[in-house]
Each structure stands twice: as C-alpha cells, then as structure tokens.
C-alpha positions as CSV (number, residue, x, y, z in Angstrom):
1,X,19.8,-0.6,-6.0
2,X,16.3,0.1,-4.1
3,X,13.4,-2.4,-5.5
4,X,11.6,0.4,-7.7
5,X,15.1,0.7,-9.5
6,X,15.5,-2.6,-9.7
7,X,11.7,-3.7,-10.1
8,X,11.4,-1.3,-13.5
9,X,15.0,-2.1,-14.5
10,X,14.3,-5.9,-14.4
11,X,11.2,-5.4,-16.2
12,X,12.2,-3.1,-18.9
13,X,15.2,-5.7,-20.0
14,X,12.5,-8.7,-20.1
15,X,10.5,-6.6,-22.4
16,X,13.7,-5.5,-24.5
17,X,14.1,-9.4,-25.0
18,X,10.6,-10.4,-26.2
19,X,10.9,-11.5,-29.8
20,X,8.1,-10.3,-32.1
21,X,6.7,-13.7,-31.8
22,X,5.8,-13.6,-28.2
23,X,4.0,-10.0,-28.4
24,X,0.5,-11.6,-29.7
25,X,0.6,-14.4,-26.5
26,X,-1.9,-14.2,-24.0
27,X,-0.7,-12.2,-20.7
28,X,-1.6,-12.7,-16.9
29,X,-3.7,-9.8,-17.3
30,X,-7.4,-11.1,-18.6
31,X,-7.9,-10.0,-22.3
32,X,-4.9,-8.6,-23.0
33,X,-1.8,-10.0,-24.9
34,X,1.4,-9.2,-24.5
35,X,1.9,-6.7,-27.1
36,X,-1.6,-5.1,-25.2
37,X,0.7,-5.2,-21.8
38,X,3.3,-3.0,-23.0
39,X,1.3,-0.6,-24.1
40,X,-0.1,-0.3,-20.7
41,X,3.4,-0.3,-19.3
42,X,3.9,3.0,-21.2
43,X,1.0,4.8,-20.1
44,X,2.8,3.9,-16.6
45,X,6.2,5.1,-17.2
46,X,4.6,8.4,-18.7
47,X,2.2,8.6,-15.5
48,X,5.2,8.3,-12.9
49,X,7.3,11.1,-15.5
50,X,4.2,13.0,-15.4
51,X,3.9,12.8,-11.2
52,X,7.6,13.4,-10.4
53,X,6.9,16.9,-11.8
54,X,3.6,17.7,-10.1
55,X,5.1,18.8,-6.8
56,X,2.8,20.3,-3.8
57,X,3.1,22.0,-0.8
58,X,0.4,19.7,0.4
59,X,0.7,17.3,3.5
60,X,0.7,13.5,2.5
61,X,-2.6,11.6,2.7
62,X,-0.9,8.4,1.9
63,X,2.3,6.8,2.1
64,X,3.1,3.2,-0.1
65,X,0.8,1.1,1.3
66,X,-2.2,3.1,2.0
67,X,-1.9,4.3,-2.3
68,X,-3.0,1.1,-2.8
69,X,-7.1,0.1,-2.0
70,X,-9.1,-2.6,-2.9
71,X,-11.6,-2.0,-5.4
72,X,-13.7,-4.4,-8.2
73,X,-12.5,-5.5,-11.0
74,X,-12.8,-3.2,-14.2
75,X,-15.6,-4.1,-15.9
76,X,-15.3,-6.5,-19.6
77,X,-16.1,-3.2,-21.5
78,X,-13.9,-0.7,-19.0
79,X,-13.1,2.1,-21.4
80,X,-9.3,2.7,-20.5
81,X,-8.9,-1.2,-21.0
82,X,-10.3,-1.2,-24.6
83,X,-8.3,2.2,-25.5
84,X,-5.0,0.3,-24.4
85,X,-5.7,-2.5,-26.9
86,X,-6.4,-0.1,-29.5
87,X,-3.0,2.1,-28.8
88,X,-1.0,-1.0,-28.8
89,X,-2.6,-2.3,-32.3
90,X,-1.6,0.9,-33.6
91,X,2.0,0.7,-33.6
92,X,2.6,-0.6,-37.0
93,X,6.1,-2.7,-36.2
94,X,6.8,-4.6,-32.6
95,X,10.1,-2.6,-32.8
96,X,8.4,0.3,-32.4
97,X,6.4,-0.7,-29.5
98,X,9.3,-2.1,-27.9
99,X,11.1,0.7,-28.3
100,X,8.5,3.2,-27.0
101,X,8.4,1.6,-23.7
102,X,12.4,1.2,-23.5
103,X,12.3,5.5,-24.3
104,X,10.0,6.1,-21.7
105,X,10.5,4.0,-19.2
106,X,14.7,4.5,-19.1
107,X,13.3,8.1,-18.6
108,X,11.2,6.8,-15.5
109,X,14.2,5.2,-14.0
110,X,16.1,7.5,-14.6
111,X,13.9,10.1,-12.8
112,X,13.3,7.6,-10.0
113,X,16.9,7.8,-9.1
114,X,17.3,11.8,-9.2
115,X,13.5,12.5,-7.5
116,X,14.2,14.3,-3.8
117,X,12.3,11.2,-1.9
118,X,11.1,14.0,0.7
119,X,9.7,15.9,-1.9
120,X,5.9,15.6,-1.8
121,X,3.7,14.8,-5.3
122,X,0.6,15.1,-6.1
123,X,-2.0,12.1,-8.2
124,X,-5.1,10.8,-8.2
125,X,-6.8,13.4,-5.6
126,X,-3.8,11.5,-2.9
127,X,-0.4,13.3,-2.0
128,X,2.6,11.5,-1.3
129,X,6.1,12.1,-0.6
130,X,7.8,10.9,-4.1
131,X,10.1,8.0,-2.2
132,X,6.6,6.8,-1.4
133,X,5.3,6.8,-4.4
134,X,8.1,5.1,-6.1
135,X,7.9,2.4,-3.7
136,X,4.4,2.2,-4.5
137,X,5.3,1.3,-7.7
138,X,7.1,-1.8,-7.4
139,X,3.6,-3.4,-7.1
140,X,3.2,-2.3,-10.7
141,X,6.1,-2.9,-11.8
142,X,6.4,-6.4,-10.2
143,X,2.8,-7.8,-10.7
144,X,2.7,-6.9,-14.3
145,X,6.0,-8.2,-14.7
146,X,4.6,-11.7,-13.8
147,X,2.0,-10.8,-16.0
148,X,4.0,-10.7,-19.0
149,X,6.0,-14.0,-18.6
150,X,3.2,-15.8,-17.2
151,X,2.5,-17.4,-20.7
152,X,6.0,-17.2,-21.6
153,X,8.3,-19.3,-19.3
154,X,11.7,-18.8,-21.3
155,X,11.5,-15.4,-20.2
156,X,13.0,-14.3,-16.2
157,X,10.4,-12.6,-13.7
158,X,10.8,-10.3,-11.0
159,X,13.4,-10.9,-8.6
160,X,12.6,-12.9,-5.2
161,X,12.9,-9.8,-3.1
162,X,10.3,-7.4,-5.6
163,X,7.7,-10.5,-5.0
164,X,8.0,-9.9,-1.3
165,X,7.6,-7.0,-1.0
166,X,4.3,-7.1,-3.1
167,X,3.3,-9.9,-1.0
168,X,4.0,-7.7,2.3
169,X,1.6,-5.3,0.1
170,X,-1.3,-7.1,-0.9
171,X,-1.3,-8.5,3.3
172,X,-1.2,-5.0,4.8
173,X,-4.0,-4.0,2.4
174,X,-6.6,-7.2,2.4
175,X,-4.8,-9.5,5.3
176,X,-3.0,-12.5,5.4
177,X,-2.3,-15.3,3.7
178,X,-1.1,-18.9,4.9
179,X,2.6,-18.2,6.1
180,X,3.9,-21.8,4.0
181,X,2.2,-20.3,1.0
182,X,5.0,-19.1,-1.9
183,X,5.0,-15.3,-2.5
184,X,4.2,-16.1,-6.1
185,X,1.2,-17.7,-5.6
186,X,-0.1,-15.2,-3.0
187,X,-0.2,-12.4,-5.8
188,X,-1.4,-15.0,-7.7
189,X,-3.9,-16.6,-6.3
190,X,-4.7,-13.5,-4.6
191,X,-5.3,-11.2,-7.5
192,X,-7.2,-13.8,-9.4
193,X,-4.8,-14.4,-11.8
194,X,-4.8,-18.4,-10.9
195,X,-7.0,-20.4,-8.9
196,X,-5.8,-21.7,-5.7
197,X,-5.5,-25.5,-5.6
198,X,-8.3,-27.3,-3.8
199,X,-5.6,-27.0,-0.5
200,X,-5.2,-23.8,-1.0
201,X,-8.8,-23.2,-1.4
202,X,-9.3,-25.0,1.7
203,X,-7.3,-23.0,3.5
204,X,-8.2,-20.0,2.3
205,X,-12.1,-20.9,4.1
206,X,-14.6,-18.9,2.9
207,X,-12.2,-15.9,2.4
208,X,-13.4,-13.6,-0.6
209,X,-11.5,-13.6,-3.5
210,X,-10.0,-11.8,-6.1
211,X,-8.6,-8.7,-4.4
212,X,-8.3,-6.3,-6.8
213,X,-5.5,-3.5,-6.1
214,X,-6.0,-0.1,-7.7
C-alpha cells in the first residue's frame, strides 16, 4: 500500500477508535481538542475529494515537496481556526462527528487509489500531477495523526515509515536536523509542537524555530 493509502488509512481507524471520552482532550495542535482535530480532518478529506476532480491542462508548478513552504504561524484569532472549533461544537453527538470524517475520508481513500497519478490538478493557485499531491498529503495525514494521540497514548500513531517520510519533508523544505535525532521528535521539535531538550537545543545553535509548513 503507498504511504498516502496507508497514512489516511492508519489515521481514519485511530479516529474510529476514540471513545467519546477522549474527543474533549487537548491535541498537539495549539487550542484545539481533539473533537476540534477531526473536524479539521474533514475539511481535509473534502479538500483532497474536491481537488481530485479539478483537473487542468496546466503544466505542474510544484511537485510533493515544493507544495509545502514555510510560512508563520496562524495567528491566536486566525479566522479558519475559530470556524473549525465552532463546526466541530456543532455536531450534537461524537458519533456523529466520528462518523462524518469516517464518510468522507473512506471517500478520500478511496479516490486516492483510482486517481490517474499522471493526471495533473489544480489548488491553491499551484498545479500538480495528482500522484504528487497525494504524496503531499501524507504530511497531513501523518503530522496531525501525531497530533491526535499526542495527549492520548493508549491510542497507535503513524507508522515508522509515514514519519520518515515527513521527516525527509520538513529537511528538503527548512534543512537538516541532527542525523541521531528520532523522526518523531524532528516533526516535533521542529513544528513547535515540543521543545527540544536543552541537548537538543544545543545542538540545534541558534537555528530558528518553529517551522511552520503550509
């Protein structure tokens, strides 16, 4: 199975296995829960649904990697942000939540495996070829997927080889990290989602961090 099949697949059965108890923890994404999380995983299965059908003639301006820039963080008040919390408060039931992103995103994998890779799509003012896009999105996939257990350790992450591959991600885009570190803590650390121990920090020099991917 190729890592965005396996990435979203992975992902979606972790979610199907919260219990309505672990929906209102904190996530590894700042303000948001985990109930807040899955709502935003939605709005990503509709967006890949939604690009796998907005073919072009075009020539790519971007492949995987290059889909990815770094950019600041959203701001405290970012609209999008607060209009995912409020979505995700307004499904009355976790069920229904749960179910909502199980819909959708079966639909995503689903339409992962059938997409012509060659065939070029169109988003966010970029074109890519679609195999390059769906391998774009095992960033998304994987990173929020350590997002969602990061509070909630009974639950499995991503698989070893999704992590790489974000980790050989986040280095093409902002550079290297020590070789000895773990791919976990390079997202990590990295995308300011934990702060690096004082080695790590001292090691990292006066390298700038968050890096924000987006």
């Amino acid at each position: 199975m190729d890592l965005y099949a396996r990435s979203l697949a992975d992902l979606l059965a972790t979610v199907g296995a919260l219990s309505d108890d672990d929906l209102p923890a904190p996530s590894g994404c700042a303000g948001w829960s985990v109930r807040d999380l899955v709502c935003h995983l939605v709005i990503d299965a509709q967006d890949v649904l939604i690009t796998l059908v907005t073919p072009t003639a075009e020539a790519a301006t971007h492949d995987s990697v290059t889909y990815w820039k770094v950019s600041d963080a959203p701001a405290a008040d970012d609209p999008l942000s607060a209009l995912t919390v409020r979505l995700a408060a307004a499904y009355g039931e976790p069920w229904m939540l749960r179910f909502h992103l199980d819909d959708v995103g079966q639909a995503a994998l689903r339409a992962g495996r059938l997409a012509d890779r060659a065939t070029r799509v169109s988003t966010q003012d970029m074109v890519l070829t679609a195999g390059d896009y769906l391998d774009a999105y095992v960033w998304e996939w994987t990173l929020h997927h350590l997002d969602l257990v990061r509070h909630l350790p009974h639950h499995p992450g991503p698989s070893a080889a999704a992590v790489a591959r974000c980790r050989a991600v986040l280095e093409q885009v902002a550079g290297s990290f020590p070789a000895a570190w773990p791919d976990e803590d390079v997202l990590l650390v990295g995308t300011g989602r934990r702060d690096p121990t004082a080695a790590q920090r001292a090691e990292l020099g006066s390298r700038k961090l968050p890096v924000v991917l987006g």
